[in-house]
N, C-alpha and C positions, 0 to 999 in steps of 0.2 A: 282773065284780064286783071292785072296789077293796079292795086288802086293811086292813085293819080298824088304824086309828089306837089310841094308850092311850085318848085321849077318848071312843072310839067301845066300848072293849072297857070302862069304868070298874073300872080294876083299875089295881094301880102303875103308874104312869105313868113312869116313870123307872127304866133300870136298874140291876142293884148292879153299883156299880162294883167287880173284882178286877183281879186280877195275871194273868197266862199262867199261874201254879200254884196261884191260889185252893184254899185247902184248907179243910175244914167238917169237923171232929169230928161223925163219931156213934156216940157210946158208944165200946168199943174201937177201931173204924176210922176213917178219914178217905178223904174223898174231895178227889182234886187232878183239875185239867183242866190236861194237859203239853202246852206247845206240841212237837209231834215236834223239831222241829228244834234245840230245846236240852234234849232229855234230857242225864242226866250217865252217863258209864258205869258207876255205881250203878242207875240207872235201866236200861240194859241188861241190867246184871246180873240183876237181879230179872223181868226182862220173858222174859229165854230159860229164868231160873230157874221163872218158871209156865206157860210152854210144855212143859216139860218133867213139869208135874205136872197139866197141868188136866184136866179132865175130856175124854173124845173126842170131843162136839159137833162142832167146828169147827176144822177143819186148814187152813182157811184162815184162821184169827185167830192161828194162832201168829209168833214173833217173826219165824224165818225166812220167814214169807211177806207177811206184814201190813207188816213195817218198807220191804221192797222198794218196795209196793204203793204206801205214802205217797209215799216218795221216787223214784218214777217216774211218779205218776199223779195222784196229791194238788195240786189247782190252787188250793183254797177257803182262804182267807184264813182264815178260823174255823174251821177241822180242828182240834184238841183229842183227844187220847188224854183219856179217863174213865177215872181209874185210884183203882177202891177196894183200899186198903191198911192194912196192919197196924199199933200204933203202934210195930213195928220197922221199917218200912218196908216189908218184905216186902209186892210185890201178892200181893192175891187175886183180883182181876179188872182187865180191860182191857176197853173198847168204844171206839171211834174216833168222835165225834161232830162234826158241823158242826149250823149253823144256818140254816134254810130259812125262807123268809116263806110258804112253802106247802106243802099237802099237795096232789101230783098239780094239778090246776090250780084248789084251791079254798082260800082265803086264811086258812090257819090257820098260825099262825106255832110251829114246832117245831123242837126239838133232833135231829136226824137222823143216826142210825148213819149210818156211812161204811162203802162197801167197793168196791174197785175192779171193774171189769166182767169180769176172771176169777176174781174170788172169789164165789164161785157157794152160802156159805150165810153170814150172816147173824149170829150169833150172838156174844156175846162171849165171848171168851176168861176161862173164871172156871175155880177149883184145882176139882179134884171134891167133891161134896157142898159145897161154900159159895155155890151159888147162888141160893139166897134171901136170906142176907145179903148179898152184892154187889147185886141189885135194890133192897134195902131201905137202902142204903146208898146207893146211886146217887142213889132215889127221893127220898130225905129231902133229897139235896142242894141236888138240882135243886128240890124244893118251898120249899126258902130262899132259894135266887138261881136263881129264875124268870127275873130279867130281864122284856122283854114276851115271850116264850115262853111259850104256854102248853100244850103237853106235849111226850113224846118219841115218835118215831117209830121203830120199829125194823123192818126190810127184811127177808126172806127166812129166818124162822123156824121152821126144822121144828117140825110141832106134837107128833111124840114125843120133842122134846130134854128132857131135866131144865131146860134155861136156860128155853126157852119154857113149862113145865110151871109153874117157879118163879115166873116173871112171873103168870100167868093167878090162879097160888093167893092169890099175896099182895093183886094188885087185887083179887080179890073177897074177902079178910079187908078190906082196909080200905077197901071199898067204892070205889073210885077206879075212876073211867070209864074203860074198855080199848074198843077200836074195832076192828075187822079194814077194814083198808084195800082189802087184796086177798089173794087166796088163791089159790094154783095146786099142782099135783100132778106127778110125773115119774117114768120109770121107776126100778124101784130095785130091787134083794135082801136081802129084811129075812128079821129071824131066824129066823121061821115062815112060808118062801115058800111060795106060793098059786099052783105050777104048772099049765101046761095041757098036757098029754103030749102031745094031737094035735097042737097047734101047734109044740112045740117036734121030733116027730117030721119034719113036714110041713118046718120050717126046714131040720133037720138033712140032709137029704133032698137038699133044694136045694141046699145051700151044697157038703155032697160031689160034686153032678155040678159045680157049679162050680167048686172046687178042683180035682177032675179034669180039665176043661178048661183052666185056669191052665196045670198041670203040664203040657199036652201044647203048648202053645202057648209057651211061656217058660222051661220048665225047671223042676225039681221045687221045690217049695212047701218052706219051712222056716220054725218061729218065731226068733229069737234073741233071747233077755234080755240087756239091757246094762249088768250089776249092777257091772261094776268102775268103780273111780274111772277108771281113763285111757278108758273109754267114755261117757265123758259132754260130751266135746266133739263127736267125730264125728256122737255123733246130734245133738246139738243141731244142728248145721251144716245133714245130713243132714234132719233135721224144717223145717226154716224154708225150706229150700232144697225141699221138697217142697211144703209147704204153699201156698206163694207160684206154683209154675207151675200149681195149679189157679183154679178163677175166684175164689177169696179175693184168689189177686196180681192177677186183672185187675180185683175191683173195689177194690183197694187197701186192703181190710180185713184183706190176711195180719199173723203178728205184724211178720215182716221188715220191713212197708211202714209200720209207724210206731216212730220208734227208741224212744220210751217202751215202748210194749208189748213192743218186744223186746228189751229191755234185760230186764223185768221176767220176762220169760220164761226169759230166760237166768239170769238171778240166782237164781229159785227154782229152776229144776232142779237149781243146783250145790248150794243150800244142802241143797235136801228129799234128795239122796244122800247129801251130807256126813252128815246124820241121820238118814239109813237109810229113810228114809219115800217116799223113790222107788222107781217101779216102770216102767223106760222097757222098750219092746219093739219091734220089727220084725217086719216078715214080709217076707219075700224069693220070688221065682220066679226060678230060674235064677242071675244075677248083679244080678238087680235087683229095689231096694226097692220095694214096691206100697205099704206103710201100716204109721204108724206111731203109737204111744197111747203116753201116759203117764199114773198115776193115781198116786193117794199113798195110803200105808198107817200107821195108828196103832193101835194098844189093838183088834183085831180092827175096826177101822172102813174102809171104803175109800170112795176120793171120785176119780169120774173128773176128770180134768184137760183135755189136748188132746189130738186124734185127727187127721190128716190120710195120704190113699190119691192111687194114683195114679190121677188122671182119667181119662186113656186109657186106662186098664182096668177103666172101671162096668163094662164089660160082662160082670166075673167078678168082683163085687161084693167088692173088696179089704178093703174098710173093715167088710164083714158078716162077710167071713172072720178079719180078724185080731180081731172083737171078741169072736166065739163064745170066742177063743184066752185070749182078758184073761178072760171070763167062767168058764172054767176054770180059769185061774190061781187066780183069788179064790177058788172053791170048794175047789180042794185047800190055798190058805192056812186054810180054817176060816173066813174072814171072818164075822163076825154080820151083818155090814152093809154093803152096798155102794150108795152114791147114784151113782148115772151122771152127776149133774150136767148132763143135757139140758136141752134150751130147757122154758121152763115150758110144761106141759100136752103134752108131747111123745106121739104115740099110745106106745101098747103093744108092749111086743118081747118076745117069747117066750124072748129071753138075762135079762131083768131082767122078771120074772112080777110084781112089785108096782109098787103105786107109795107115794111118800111124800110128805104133804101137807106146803106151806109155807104160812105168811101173814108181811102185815107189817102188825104191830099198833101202836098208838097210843092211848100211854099222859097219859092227865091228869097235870098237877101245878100246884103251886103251892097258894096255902088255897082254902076248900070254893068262894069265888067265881068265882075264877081257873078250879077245875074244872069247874063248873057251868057257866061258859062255855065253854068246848071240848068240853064232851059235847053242847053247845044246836049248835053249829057241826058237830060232828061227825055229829048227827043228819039235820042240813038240808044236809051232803052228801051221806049214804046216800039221803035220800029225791029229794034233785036227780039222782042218778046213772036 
């Protein structure tokens, strides 16, 4: 199916033309769309200044990892930071958007969250408690300069975030068609976990004759945290240089094997330590590294990152034993909340007893015609699928 002309959608046919910072007053806020690449370091300022106040959704929207992300990985010509802000200028939210002439492979033309392929939730970057005004802000702007866009898409949404909560409330206040594109679930440790004693018994069980095996075969088993600054080059080295001799470097998917990805990799682990939000670790046998995790920690939230073990030793399942390690850490931090950030719909681990639902939703805009059409489109792909 051919995607859908202005003559064919009878709606503006032409679009508004702006600037890289189009800005649209509503009520006290304004909403600008900043090319990245000529923020001003005011604009910085204000960007690590609401990382540092937003709400704990999403630790991968903040400045230190989001700004990497663009500038290593960012290839679309229409990437735009969505930046609603105060009229001090102060943001109160950030979401990273391009423009798609599709949704998945059916010809709806949408505003589309950006996020790189290891930023693993979805959500924008908005201060705590203002996230109904940053939607409502966003939303009004984009229903002014539509363009031919006729709605936004937004990727990988927990549905217990405030952001996603805020979204859902105000579409059905103002009745604006919302659509769940796709929805998947993953292991996780939320605040009321939902334990199975037997299994986690039955784990624990195994993993100890396996670590006992380790130990007699390689030399005694130890964690090490790598919390100082001067330890954050050797693991990196150490992690990329591991990662890469298992079948990631032979199918040339390690970070090492593409320099954007490890560039970006490199970049966030110096930053997320510089701001305490790192949590790198090792497990060793004797004089050698078996597996290594890193995850990031904010406002009691944890969000795994990357993990990679040594191949030649599945057979004493390095990567089960150093996670039980991470899973403990978290607990005795108190954590309320831990996402593993597995592949979507990843089975059940007895380390991480819940799971937590994502979607990525698609929202109408533009006036009642504009929406009326993308709810009609949006319908006759639920029922094509």
């Amino acid at each position: 199916m051919k995607p859908l002309g202005a003559s064919e959608l009878a709606i503006d046919p032409a679009p508004v033309r702006r600037s890289a910072s189009a800005v649209c007053s509503v009520g006290s806020l304004s909403v600008a769309l900043l090319r990245p690449a000529g923020l001003t370091p005011a604009d910085r300022a204000h960007w690590a200044a609401l990382s540092a106040c937003a709400a704990p959704g999403n630790i991968f929207a903040a400045d230190w990892f989001m700004a990497p992300a663009i500038r290593h990985c960012a290839r679309d010509w229409s990437l735009r930071l969505a930046v609603v802000r105060e009229a001090s200028g102060v943001w109160l939210g950030v979401l990273p958007l391009t423009q798609e002439a599709q949704i998945g492979r059916w010809p709806v033309p949408t505003f589309h969250s950006w996020k790189a392929a290891n930023q693993f939730i979805g959500t924008p970057l908005v201060r705590a408690g203002a996230e109904r005004a940053f939607w409502q802000a966003l939303l009004d702007h984009l229903d002014r300069h539509p363009g031919l866009v006729l709605g936004l898409c937004c990727d990988t949404l927990p549905l217990d975030d405030p952001a996603h909560l805020a979204l859902v409330s105000l579409c059905a206040e103002q009745r604006r068609a919302l659509h769940t594109c796709h929805s998947f679930t993953r292991p996780a440790q939320l605040a009321s976990p939902a334990p199975d004693p037997a299994a986690r018994r039955k784990l624990d069980k195994r993993l100890d004759t396996l670590a006992r095996k380790l130990a007699q075969a390689h030399g005694p088993v130890r964690l090490v945290r790598h919390d100082h600054p001067e330890d954050c080059e050797p693991w990196l080295a150490a992690f990329l240089a591991l990662e890469r001799a298992g079948w990631k470097g032979r199918a040339a998917s390690a970070l090492a094997c593409q320099a954007a990805t490890a560039s970006l990799f490199r970049d966030v682990i110096r930053r997320s330590q510089r701001a305490g939000a790192a949590r790198l670790v090792s497990l060793s046998a004797g004089e050698k590294i078996v597996a290594m995790s890193s995850w990031f920690v904010a406002d009691g939230h944890g969000y795994g990152f990357k993990m990679a073990f040594d191949e030649s030793l599945r057979a004493f399942a390095p990567g089960r034993l150093l996670m039980r390690e991470v899973a403990g850490i978290a607990q005795g931090e108190g954590l309320r909340l831990f996402d593993t950030c597995a592949a979507p719909d990843a089975p059940g681990d007895p380390l991480w007893p819940d799971r937590r639902a994502f979607a990525t939703q698609a929202v109408a805009i533009g006036g009642r015609a504009r929406q009326a059409v993308f709810d009609r489109l949006m319908r006759a792909r639920r029922l094509a699928r």
